[in-house]
NUMAR-115293 format. One line per 8 residues: number of its first residue (from 1); for each residue z, x, y of C-alpha. Coordinates in pm, 1 decimal. Example, Ala and Ser with C-alpha at 12.3 -4.5 7.8 and 13.67 -1.06 7.14 Angstrom:
BEGIN
1) 780.0 1230.0 -450.0  714.0 1367.0 -106.0
//
This chain:
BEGIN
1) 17950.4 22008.9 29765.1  17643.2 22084.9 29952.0  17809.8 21953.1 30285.8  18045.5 22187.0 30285.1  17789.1 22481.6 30340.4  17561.1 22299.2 30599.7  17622.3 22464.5 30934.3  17294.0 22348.1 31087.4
9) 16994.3 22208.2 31074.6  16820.2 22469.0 30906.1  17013.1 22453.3 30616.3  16832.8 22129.1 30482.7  16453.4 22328.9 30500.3  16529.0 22481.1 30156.6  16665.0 22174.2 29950.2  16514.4 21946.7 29710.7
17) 16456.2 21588.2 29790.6  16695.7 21519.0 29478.4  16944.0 21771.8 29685.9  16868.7 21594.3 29976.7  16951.9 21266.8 29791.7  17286.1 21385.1 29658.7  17398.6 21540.8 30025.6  17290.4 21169.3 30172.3
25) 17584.0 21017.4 29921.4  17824.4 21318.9 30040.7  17736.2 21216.4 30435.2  17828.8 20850.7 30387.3  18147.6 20925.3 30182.7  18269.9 21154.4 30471.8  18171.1 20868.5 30739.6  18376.5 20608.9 30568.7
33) 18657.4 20831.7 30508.8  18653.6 20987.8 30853.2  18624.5 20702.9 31052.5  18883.9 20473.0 30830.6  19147.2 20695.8 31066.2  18944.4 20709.5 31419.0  18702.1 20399.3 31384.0  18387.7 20399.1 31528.0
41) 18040.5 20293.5 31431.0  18018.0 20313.1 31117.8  17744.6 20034.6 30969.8  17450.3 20147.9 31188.2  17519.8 20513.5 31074.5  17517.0 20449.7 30719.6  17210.7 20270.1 30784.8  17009.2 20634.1 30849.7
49) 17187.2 20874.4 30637.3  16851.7 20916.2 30441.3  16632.8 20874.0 30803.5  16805.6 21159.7 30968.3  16796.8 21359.4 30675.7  16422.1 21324.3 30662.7  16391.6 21418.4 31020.0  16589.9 21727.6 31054.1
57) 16439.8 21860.9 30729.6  16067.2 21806.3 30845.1  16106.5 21880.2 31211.2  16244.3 22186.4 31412.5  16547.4 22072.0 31671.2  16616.9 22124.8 31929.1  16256.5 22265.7 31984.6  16117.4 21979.3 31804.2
65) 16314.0 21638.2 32033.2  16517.6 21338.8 31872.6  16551.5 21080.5 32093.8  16806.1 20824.8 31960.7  16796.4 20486.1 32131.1  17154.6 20388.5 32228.2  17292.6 20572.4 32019.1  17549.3 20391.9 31781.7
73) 17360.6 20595.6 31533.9  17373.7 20958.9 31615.8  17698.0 21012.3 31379.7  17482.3 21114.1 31098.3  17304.3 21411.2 31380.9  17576.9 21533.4 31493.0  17727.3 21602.2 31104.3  17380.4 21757.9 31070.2
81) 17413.5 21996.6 31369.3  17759.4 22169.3 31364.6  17984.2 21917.5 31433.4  18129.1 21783.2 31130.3  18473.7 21986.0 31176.0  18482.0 21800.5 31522.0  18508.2 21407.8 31372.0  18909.1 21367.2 31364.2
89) 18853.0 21423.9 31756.0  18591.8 21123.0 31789.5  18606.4 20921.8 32099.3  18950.8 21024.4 32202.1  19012.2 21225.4 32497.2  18829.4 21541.1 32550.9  18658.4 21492.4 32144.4  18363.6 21416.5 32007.9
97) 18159.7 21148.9 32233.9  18093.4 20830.4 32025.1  17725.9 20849.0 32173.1  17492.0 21135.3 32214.0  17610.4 21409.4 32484.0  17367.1 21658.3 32639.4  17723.2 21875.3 32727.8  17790.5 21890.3 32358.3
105) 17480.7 22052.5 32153.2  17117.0 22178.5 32208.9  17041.9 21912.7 31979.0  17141.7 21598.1 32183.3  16832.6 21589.3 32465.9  16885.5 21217.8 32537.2  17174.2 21058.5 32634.1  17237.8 20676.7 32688.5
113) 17505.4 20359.3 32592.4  17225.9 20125.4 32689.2  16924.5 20001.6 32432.3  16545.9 20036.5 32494.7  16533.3 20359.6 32687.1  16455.7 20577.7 32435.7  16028.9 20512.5 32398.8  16080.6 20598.5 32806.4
121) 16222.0 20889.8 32739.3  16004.6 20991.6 32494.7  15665.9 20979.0 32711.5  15850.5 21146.3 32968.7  15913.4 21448.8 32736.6  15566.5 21437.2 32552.7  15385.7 21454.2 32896.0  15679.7 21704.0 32990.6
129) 15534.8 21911.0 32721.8  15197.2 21908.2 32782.4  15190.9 21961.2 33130.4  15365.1 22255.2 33046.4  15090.2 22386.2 32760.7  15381.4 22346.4 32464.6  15289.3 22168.6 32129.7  15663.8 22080.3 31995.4
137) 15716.3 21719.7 31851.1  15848.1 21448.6 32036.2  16031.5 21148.8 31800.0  16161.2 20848.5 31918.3  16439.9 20640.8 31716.1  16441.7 20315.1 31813.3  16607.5 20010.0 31644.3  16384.6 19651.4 31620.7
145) 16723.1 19507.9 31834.6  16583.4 19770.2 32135.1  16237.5 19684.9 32082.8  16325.0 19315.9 32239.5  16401.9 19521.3 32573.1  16162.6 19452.6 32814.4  16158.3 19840.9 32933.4  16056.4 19889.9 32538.5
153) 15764.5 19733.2 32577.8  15640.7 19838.4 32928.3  15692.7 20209.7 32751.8  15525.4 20092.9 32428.6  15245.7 19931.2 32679.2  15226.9 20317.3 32883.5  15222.4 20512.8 32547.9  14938.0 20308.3 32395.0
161) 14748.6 20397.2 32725.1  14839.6 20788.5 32766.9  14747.3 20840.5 32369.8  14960.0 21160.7 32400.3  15075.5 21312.7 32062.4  15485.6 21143.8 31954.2  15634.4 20964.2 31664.5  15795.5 20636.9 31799.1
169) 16059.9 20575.6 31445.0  16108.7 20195.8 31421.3  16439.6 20142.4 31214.3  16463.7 19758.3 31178.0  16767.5 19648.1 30993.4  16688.3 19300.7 31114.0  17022.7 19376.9 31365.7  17074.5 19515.1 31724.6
177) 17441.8 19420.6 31740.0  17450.0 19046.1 31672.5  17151.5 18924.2 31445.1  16831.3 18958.7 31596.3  16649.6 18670.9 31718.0  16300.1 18557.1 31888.9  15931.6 18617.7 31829.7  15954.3 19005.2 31782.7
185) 16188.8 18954.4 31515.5  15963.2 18684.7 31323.3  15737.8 18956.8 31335.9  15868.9 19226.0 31209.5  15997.9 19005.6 30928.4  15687.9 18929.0 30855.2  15570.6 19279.4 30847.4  15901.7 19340.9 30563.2
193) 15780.2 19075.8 30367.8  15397.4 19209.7 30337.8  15426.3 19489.8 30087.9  15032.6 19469.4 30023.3  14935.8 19551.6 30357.9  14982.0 19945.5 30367.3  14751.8 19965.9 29954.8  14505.4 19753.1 30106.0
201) 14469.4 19942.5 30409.6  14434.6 20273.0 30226.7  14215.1 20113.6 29951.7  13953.3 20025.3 30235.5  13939.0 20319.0 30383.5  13904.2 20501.0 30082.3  13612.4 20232.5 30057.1  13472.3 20276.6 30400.9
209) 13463.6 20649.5 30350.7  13237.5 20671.8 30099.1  12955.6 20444.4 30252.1  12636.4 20662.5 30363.9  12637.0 20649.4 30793.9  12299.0 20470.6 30805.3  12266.8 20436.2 31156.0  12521.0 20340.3 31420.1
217) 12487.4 19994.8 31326.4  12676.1 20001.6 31011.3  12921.4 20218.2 31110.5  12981.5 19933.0 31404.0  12988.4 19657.8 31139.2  13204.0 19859.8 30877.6  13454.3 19938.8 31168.5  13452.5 19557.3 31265.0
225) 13500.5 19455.6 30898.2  13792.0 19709.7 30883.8  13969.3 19561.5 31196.4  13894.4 19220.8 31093.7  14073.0 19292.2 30757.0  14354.0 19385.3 30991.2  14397.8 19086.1 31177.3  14381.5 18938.6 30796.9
233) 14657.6 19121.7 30671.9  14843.3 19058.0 30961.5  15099.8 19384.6 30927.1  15110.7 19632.1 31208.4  14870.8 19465.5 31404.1  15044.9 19414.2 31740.5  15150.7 19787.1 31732.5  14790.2 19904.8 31652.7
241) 14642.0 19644.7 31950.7  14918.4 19850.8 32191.0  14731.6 20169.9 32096.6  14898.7 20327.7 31825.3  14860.3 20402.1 31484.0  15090.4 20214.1 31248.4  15250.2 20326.2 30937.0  15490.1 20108.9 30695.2
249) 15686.7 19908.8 30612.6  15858.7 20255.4 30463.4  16198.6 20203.3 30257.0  16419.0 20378.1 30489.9  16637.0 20488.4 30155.8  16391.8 20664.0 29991.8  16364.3 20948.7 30018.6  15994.7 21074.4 29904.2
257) 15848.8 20808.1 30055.3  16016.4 20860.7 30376.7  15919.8 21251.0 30377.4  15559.9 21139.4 30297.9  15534.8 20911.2 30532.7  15680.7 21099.4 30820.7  15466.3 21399.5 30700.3  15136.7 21201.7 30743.0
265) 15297.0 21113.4 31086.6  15318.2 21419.7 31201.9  14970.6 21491.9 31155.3  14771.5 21218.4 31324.5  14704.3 21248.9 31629.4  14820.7 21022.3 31905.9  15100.1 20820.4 31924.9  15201.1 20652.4 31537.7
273) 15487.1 20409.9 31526.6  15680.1 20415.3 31142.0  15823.1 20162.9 31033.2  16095.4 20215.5 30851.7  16304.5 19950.6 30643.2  16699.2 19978.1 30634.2  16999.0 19831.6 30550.5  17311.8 19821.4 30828.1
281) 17609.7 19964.5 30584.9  17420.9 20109.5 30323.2  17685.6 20243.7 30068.5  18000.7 20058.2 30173.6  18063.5 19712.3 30046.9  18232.5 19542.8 30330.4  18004.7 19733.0 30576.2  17700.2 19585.2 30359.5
289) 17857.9 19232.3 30372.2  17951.6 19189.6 30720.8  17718.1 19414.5 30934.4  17866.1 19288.3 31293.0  18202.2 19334.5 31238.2  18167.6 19657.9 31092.1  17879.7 19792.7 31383.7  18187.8 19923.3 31574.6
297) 18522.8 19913.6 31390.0  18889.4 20000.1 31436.8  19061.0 20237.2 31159.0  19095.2 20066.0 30823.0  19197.3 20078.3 30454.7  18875.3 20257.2 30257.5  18957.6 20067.7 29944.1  18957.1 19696.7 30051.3
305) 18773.0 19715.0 30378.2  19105.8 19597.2 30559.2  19115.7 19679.5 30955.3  19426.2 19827.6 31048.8  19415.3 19673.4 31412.6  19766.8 19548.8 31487.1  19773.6 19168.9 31537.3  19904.9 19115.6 31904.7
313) 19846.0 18886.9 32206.8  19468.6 18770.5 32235.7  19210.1 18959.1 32444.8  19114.0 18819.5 32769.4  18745.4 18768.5 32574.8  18930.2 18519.5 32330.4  19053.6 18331.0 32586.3  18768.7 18305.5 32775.5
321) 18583.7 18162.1 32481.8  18833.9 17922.2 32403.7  18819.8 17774.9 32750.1  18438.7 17777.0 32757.4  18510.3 17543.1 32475.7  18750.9 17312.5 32631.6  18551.3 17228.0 32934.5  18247.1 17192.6 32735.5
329) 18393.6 16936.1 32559.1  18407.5 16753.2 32890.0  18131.6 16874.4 33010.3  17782.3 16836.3 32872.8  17586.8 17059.8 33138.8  17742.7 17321.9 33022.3  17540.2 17580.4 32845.0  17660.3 17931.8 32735.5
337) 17389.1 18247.8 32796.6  17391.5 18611.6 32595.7  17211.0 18874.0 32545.9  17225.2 18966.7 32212.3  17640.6 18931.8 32251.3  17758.5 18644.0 32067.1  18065.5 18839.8 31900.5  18168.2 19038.6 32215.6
345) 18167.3 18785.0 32423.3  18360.3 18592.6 32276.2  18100.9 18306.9 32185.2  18086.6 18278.8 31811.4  18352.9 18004.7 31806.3  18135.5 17792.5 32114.1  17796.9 17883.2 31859.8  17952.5 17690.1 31599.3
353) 18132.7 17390.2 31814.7  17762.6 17392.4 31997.0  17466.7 17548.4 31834.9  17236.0 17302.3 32049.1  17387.6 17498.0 32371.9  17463.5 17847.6 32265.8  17151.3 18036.7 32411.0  17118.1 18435.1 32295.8
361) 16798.8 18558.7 32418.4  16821.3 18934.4 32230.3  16859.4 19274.8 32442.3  16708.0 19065.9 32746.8  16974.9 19102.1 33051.7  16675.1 19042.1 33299.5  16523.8 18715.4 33146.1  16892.2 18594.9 33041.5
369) 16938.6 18628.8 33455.5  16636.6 18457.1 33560.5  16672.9 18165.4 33279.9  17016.1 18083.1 33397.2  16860.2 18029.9 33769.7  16650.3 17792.7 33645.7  16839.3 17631.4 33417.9  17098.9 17603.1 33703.7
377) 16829.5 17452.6 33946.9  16736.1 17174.6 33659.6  17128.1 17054.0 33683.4  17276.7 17252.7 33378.5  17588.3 17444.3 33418.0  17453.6 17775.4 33270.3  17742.5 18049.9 33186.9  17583.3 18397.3 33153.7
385) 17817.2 18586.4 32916.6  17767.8 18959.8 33021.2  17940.9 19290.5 32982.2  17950.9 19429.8 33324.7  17778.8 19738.8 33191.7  17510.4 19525.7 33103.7  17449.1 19305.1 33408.1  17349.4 19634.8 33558.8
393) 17079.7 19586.2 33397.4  16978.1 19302.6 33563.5  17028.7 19355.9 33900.9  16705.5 19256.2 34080.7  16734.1 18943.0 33902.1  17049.1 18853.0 34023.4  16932.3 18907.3 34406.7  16584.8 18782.4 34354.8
401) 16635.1 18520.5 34135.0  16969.2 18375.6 34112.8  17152.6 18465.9 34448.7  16850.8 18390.8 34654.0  16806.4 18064.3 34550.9  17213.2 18020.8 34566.0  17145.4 17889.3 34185.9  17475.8 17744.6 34081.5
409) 17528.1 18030.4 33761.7  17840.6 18089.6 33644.0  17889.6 18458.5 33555.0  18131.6 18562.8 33297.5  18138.4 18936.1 33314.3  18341.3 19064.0 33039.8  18469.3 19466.7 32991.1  18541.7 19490.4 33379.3
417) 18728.1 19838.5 33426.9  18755.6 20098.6 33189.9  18625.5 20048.3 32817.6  18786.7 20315.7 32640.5  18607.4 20515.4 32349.9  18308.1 20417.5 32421.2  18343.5 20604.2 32751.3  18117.4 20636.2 33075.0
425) 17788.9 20416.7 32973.5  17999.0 20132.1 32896.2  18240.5 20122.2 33196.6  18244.7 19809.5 33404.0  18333.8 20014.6 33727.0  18061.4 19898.9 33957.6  17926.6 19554.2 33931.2  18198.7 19449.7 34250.4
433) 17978.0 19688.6 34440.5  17679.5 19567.7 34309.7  17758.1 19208.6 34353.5  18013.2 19128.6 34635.9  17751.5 19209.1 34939.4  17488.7 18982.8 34814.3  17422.8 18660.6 34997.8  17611.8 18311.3 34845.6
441) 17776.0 18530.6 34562.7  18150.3 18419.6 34494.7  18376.5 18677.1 34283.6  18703.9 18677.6 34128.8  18914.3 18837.3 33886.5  19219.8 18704.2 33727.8  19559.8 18908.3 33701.8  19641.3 18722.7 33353.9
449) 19502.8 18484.6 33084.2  19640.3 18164.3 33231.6  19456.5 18263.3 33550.1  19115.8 18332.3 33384.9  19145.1 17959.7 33252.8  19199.4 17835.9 33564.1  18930.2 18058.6 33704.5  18689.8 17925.5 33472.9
457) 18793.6 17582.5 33590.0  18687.3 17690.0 33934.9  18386.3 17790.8 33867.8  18251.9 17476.7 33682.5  18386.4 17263.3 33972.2  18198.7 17471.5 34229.8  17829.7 17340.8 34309.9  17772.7 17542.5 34616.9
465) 17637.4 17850.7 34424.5  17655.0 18197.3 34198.8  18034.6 18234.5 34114.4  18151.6 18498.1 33885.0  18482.4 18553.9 33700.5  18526.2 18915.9 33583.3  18788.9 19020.0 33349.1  18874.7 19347.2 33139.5
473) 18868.9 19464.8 32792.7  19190.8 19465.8 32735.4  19511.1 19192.1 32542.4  19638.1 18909.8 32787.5  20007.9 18930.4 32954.6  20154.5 18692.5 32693.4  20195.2 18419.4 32959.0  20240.2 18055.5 32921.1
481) 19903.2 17876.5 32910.5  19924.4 17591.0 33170.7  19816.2 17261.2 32957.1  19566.8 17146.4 33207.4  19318.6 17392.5 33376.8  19362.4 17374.6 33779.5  19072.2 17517.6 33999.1  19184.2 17764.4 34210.5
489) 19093.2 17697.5 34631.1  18802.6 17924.0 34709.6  18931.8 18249.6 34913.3  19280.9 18247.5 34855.1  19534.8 18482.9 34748.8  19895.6 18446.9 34596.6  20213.9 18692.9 34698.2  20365.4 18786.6 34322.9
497) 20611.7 18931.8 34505.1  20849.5 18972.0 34822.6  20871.7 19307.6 34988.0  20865.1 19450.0 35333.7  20808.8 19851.4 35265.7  20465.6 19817.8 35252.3  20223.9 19546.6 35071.2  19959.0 19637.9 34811.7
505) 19630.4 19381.6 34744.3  19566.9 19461.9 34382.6  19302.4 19246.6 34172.0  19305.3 19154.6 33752.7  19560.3 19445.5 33543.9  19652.5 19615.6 33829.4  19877.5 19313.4 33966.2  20089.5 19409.5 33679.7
513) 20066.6 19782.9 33756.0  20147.6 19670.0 34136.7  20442.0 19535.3 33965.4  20584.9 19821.7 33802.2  20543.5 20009.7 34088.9  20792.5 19784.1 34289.3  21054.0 19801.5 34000.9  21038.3 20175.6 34099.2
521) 21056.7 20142.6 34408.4  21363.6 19928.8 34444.2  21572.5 20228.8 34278.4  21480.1 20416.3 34654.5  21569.6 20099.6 34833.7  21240.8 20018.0 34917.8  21068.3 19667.3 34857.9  20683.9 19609.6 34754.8
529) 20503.5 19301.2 34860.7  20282.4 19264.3 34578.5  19944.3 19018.4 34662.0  19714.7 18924.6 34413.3  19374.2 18959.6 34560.7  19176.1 18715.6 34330.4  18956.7 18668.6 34552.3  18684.2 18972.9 34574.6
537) 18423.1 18734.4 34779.5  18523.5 18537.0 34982.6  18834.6 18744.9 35155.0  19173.3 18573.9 35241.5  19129.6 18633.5 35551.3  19397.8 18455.5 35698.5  19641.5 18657.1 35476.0  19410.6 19001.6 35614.3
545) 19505.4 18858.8 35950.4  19861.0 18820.9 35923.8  19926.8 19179.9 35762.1  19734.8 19355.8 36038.3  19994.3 19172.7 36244.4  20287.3 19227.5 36084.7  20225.1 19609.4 36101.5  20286.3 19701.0 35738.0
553) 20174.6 19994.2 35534.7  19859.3 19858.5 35334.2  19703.2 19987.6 35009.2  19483.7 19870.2 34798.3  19428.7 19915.9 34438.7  19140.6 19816.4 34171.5  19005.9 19907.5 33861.9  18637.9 20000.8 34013.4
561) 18484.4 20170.0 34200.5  18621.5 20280.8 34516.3  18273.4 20309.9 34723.4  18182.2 19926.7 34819.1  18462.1 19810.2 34628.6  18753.5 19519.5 34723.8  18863.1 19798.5 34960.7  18604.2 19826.0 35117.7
569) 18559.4 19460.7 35208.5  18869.1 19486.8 35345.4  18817.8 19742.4 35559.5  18487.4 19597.3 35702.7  18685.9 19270.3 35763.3  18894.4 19490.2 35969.5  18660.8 19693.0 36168.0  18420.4 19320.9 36239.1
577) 18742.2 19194.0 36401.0  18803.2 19446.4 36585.7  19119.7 19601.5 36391.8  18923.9 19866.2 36253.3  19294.5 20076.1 36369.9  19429.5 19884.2 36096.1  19546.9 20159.3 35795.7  19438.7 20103.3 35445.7
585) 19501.6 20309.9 35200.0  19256.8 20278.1 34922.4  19300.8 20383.3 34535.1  19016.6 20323.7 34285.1  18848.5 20479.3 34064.3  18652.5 20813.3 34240.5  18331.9 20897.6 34262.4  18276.0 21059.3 33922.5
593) 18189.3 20983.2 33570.4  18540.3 20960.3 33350.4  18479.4 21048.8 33006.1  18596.5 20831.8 32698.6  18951.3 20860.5 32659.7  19193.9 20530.3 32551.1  19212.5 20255.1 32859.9  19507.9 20436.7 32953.7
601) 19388.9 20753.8 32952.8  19146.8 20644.0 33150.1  19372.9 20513.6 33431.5  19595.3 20836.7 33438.5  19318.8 20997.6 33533.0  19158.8 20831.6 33825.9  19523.5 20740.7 33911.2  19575.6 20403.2 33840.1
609) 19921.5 20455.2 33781.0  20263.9 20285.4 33899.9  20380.4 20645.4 33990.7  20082.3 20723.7 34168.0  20097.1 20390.3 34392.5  20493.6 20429.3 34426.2  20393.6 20789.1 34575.2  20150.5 20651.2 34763.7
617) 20438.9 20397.3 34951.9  20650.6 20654.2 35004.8  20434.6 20906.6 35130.6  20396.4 20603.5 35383.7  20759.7 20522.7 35449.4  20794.4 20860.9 35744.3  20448.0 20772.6 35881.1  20541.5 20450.2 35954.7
625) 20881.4 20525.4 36104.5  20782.0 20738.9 36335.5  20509.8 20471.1 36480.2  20832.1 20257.2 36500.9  21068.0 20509.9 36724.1  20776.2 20606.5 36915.4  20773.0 20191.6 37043.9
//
């Protein structure tokens, strides 16, 4: 097998493309095997076995620089550069990162979890090199999902304009995560379905070539007749009108044409945008069928395609969508938002109930933001269905646009906490930080499934505002779903449970860790008071109020961020009425990156533990008898 003696990337520069060919088939057999026992991506990486091939064998890494947008497809790379013996270890604790990792090779320049950063990147590494006098290559991957990003364009808009040398690699598979949708997609699409354009192109030039230069003047016509031709053949057009030089549609699984084509590329001069054609799953049936389910999938049977995720209690995303549902039936404001999230948001089901108000504007956080406002201010009931990863995205819009205006938007931010494999760009650690000290913002989090349906009742009752329900990644308790959703009072929490050692304010999964930290407690005779602390914004206050009086031990612990976190509003709440004496004792997540791991992983090492938080009461217990004796 030729796989077995690739070590590097400089093992491809003596191989034929039929060698080539054969070690593309060996790559995807040893993706669907491997990742049938870890999971992973696995349909956008068979997607550019033959692309990455055709890359590393052209250009010089790390010298030469790969910037991969995202990603979700960097699998095939890191095979390519010395880590194929490293796969059995991917995305589990302290393995192979799921994403590209600047700590793990030479090769990986770029890092990121988010789409449309990688044309960014690029310019900043081809004006990088020439201000420093160097003359390597600089090559963007980007997928035609990205290229909806706003950021994507404003780079695409700065590259046209700088005309520095770099390869911008388009791989459209007509998917980001979800189906593409909107006006860049139509185009593209169009661009697939024009298989003329590229002959034609070539054929006039060849034409144009060998007219005699009589005179400026025909030059100036011939060069008018050759961009009017262009407009004509519509293909490439928009790219070319941003300023650089287009090249495709190129069959991203072939692999002489993609060599040629890539070749020529390197050559021109300026910036040239390929366009290369691919299929999502290439080589794997069920992969090939059913591109979203299989863009990031759990360990499965290779023969029949069948995941191997145990069936259990549904995920707090499930849920959510179901309720969505529920109250839309009763409710015909109500709208649901995505950006380019259907699936993982748990919206596929609302889609099909109510295609006529399921809105998914593509990789577009911002304009998803902005929409809602004014959808909001027209009298709808939008819900903006967000990872909290992703509303980072969209920050300024939420202050400027929605929170400003106290537009009435629901937010349902989804993956709040720790994520798991898919490790530090995906964490939703910060968006209570981010969110609880802006103006006429209301936030909650639920500590099980039957709260999150009540939450969402709230929500769609309150008029007054932005209100946002956040809830993790992660199965429900298995409680009993009340039959009627209630709406919660604004600002209020609930004691879970009796106890006069010391109370703890915990918010959404760590109620239940609160919990098991008062079952361990009670063996040393001590008694938790466990509060759910639903509310982020506004504060119980009242309950605040009565703790500082009663003198017990406080804590504190969430799944976020610890800096400007529910802490932290509790602490201000303190020191504004003047009990800033009053001792918290905060636990949250520190001020550091935490690396992919499984959820629980995760929370044994920032310490979002029942034995940390029982050690944390006890540790308590002397300080707070000796402030007794000395009354």
């Amino acid at each position: 097998m030729l796989l077995d003696k690739l070590n590097g990337p400089q093992d491809l520069k003596g191989l034929s493309v039929l060698e080539l060919e054969q070690l593309a088939g060996e790559i995807r057999d040893f993706l669907v095997t491997k990742l049938s026992a870890t999971g992973g991506h696995l349909a956008p990486n068979l997607g550019v076995v033959e692309l990455t091939l055709a890359l590393h064998f052209l250009f010089d890494s790390p010298n030469d620089k790969f910037i991969f947008d995202v990603g979700h497809q960097s699998y095939v790379h890191k095979i390519l550069t010395g880590r194929m013996d490293r796969f059995d270890s991917l995305r589990k604790q302290g393995g192979l990162c799921g994403f590209i990792k600047r700590a793990e090779s030479e090769h990986d320049v770029w890092e990121a979890g988010h789409s449309s950063t990688s044309l960014s990147a690029a310019m900043g590494m081809a004006m990088a090199r020439d201000f420093k006098g160097e003359s390597n290559k600089v090559v963007a991957i980007i997928g035609d999902g990205a290229l909806t990003g706003g950021m994507a364009l404003e780079a695409l808009n700065h590259i046209g304009h700088e005309k520095r040398n770099m390869i911008v690699v388009l791989n459209d598979n007509e998917m980001s995560i979800a189906p593409n949708v909107g006006a860049m997609h139509q185009y593209l699409g169009r661009i697939r379905a024009d298989r003329h354009y590229q002959k034609a192109k070539e054929d006039l030039q060849s034409l144009l070539q060998k007219v005699p230069a009589i005179g400026g003047k025909l030059a100036k016509t011939a060069e008018r007749f050759k961009d009017s031709l262009k407009y004509l053949l519509v293909s490439g057009i928009l790219f070319e009108q941003f300023g650089l030089h287009y090249l495709g549609p190129v069959d991203g699984h072939d692999m002489e044409q993609l060599l040629e084509t890539l070749q020529q590329a390197s050559h021109m001069p300026g910036p040239v945008l390929v366009h290369v054609v691919t299929l999502k799953g290439k080589g794997y049936k069920p992969a090939e069928a059913d591109s979203l389910k299989w863009h990031g999938i759990s360990p499965y049977k290779i023969e029949s395609g069948q995941v191997l995720k145990a069936a259990g209690l549904p995920m707090y995303t499930e849920v959510f969508g179901n309720a969505l549902i529920e109250l839309a039936e009763r409710d015909e404001r109500i709208v649901a938002v995505t950006p380019a999230m259907p699936a993982g948001s748990g919206l596929m089901k609302f889609a099909a109930r109510f295609p006529g108000r399921m809105i998914d504007v593509g990789i577009a956080e911002q304009h998803a933001a902005t929409m809602s406002a004014a959808l909001a201010m027209e009298g709808m009931k939008p819900v903006y269905a967000v990872y909290s990863t992703f509303l980072q995205r969209a920050y300024d819009q939420v202050v400027h646009d929605i929170c400003r205006h106290n537009a009435n938007v629901i937010f349902a931010i989804d993956r709040a906490g720790f994520v798991g494999p898919d490790g530090e760009t995906h964490h939703g650690v910060f968006d209570i930080s981010f969110m609880r000290h802006i103006p006429n913002m209301v936030m909650m989090m639920p500590k099980d499934e039957n709260e999150l349906r009540n939450m969402l009742k709230t929500a769609v009752d309150y008029n007054e505002g932005p209100i946002a329900v956040r809830y993790p990644r992660v199965s429900g308790r298995g409680v009993e779903l009340d039959p009627v959703m209630t709406p919660i009072p604004i600002g209020t929490w609930e004691v879970v449970r009796q106890g006069d050692s010391a109370a703890v304010m915990a918010i959404g999964p760590m109620v239940e860790v609160a919990e098991r930290a008062a079952e361990l407690l009670r063996r040393e005779g001590l008694s938790l008071r466990v509060i759910n602390a639903r509310f982020i914004k506004p504060l119980d206050t009242a309950m605040l109020d009565s703790l500082a009086e009663e003198g017990l031990p406080l804590l504190v612990m969430e799944e976020g961020a610890v800096q400007g976190g529910l802490g932290s509003a509790i602490l201000e709440h303190y020191s504004l009425t003047g009990r800033a004496g009053t001792p918290v004792s905060l636990i949250g997540i520190p001020d550091e990156f935490i690396e992919h791991a499984s959820i629980e992983e995760q929370q044994v090492v920032a310490g979002l533990t029942p034995e940390r938080l029982a050690a944390e009461v006890l540790a308590l217990q002397p300080k707070r008898k000796r402030a007794t004796n000395q009354h």
